[in-house]
C-alpha positions in Angstrom: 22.8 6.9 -21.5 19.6 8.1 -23.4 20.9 5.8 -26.3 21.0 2.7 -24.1 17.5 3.0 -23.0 15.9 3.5 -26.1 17.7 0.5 -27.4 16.5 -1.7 -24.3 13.6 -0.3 -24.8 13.5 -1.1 -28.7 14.7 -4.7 -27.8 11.8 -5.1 -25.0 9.1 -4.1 -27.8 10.5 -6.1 -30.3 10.6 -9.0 -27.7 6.8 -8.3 -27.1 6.0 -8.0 -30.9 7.6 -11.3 -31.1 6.1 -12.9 -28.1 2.5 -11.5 -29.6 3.2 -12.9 -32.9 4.2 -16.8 -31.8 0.8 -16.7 -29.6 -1.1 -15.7 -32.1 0.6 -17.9 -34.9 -0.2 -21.4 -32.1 -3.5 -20.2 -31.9 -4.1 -20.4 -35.6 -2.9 -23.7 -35.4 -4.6 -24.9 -32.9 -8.1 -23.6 -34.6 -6.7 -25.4 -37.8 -6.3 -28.7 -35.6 -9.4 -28.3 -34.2 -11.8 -27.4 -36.8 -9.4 -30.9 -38.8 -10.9 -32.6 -36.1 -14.4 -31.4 -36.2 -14.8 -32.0 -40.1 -13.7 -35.9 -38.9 -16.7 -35.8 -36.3 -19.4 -34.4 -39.5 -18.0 -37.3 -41.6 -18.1 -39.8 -39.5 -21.8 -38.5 -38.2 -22.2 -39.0 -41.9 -20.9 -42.5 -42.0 -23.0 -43.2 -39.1 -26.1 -42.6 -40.8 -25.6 -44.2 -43.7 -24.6 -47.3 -41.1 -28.0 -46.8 -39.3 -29.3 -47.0 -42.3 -28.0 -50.7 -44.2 -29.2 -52.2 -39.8 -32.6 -50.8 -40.6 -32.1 -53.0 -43.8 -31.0 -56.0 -41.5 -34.2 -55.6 -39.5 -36.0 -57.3 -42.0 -33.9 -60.1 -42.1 -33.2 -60.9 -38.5 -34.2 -58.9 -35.4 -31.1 -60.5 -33.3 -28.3 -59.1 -35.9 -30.7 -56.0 -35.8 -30.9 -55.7 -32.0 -27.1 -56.1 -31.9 -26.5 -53.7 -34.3 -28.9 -51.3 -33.1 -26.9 -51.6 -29.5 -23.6 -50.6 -31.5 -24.5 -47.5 -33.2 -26.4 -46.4 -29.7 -22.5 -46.6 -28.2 -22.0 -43.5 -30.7 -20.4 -40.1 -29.1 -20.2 -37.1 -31.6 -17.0 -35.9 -32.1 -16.3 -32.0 -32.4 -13.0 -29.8 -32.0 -12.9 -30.0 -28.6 -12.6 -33.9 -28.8 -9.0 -35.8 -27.8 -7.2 -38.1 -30.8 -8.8 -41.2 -28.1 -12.2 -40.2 -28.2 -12.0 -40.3 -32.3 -10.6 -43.1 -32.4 -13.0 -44.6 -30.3 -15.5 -44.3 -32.9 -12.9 -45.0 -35.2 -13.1 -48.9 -33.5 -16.3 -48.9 -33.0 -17.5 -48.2 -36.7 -14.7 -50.6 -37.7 -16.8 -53.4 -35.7 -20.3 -52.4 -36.8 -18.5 -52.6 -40.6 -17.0 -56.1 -39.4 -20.7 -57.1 -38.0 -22.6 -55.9 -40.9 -20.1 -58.1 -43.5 -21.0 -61.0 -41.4 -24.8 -60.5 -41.8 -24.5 -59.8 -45.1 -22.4 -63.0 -46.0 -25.4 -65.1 -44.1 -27.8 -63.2 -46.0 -26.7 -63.1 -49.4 -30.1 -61.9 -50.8 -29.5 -58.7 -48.6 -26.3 -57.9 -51.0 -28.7 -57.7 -54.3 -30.9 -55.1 -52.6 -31.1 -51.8 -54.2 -31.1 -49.9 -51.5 -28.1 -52.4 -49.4 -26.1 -51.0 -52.6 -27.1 -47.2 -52.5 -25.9 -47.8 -48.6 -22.7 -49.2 -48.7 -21.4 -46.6 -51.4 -22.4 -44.2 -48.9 -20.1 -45.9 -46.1 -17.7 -46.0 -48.7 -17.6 -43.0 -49.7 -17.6 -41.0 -46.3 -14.9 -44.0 -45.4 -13.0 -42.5 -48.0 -13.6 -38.2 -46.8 -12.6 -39.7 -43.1 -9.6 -40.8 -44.4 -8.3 -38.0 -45.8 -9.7 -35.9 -43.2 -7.6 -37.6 -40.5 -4.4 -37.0 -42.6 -5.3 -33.2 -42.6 -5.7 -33.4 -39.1 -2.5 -35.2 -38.5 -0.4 -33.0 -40.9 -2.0 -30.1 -39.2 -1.5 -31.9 -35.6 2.6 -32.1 -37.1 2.6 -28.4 -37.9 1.4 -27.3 -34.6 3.8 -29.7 -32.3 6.4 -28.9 -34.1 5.9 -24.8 -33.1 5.4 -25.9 -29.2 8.2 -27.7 -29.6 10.8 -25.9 -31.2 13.4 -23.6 -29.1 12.6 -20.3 -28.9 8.6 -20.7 -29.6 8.6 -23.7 -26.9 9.1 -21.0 -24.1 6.1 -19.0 -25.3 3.5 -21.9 -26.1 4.3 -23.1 -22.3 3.9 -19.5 -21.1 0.4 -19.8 -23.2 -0.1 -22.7 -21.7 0.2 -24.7 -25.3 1.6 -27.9 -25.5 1.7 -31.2 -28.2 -1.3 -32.9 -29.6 -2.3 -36.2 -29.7 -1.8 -37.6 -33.6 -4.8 -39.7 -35.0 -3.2 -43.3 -35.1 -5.0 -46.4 -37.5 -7.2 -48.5 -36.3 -5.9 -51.7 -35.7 -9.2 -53.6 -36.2 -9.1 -52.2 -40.0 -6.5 -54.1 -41.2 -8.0 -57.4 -40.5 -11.3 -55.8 -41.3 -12.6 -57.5 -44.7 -14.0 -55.4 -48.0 -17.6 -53.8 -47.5 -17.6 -53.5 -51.5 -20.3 -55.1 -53.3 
């Protein structure tokens, strides 16, 4: 008898130890996902500025593509890890038609490509274009990482005790692949 209940009892505590361990490991991935996330938000803040800064350039040239522009970038939202997969790619779009907007204005002003500073600009886009990129890999491998633990049998039943469940994955933006070359 004695035997039987420390063995139920050795099973219940390794049951808990288990139960404490798969909490603990979804909650590290969750913090991975989210802080993947945030480091898209500070890059594309980033890319943002450096944005801001090639329409200041356009002001000189024609204060309608300005004012348009300027009304683009003001649709901005900072993104952080407590932001969805939709709200980044929201921004995602909406940089992807400022980019679009800002080719068109530089193709009617082809004396604003030979400015110094247009130049020093667009590497900027391109290089935080580039950091965004991977960055939303990371998140989506880490995105893959997590789902899979909330969705696998036996961890599934404790990440819906924890109230976990299955993140969104960062998907392209369609507007990109029609979107022509910023490159100089």
């Amino acid at each position: 008898m004695m035997t039987a209940v420390i063995v139920i009892v050795a099973l219940l505590l390794l049951c808990v130890l288990w139960a404490v361990s798969v909490q603990r490991s979804l909650v590290s991935k969750d913090e991975i996902c989210q802080n993947a996330l945030s480091q898209i938000g500070v890059q594309q803040q980033s890319r943002w500025d450096a944005l801001t800064a090639l329409v200041e350039l356009v002001k000189s040239y024609n204060e309608h593509e300005y004012d348009t522009l300027k009304d683009v970038i003001a649709q901005r939202q900072p993104i952080n890890g407590n932001s969805s997969a939709a709200d980044t790619q929201k921004q995602e779009e909406l940089i992807a038609g400022l980019s679009r907007q800002m080719n068109l204005v530089v193709e009617k002003y082809p004396d604003l490509k030979a400015n110094e500073n247009y130049a020093k600009a667009m590497d900027s886009v391109n290089a935080y274009e580039n950091q965004v990129r991977t960055s939303r890999m990371v998140y989506n491998d880490a995105v893959t990482k997590f789902n899979r633990q909330v969705r696998q049998f036996p961890d599934s039943i404790f990440a819906g005790m924890f109230g976990f469940s299955t993140k969104e994955y960062l998907q392209e933006v369609s507007a990109k692949a029609d979107m022509p070359s910023l490159k100089i």
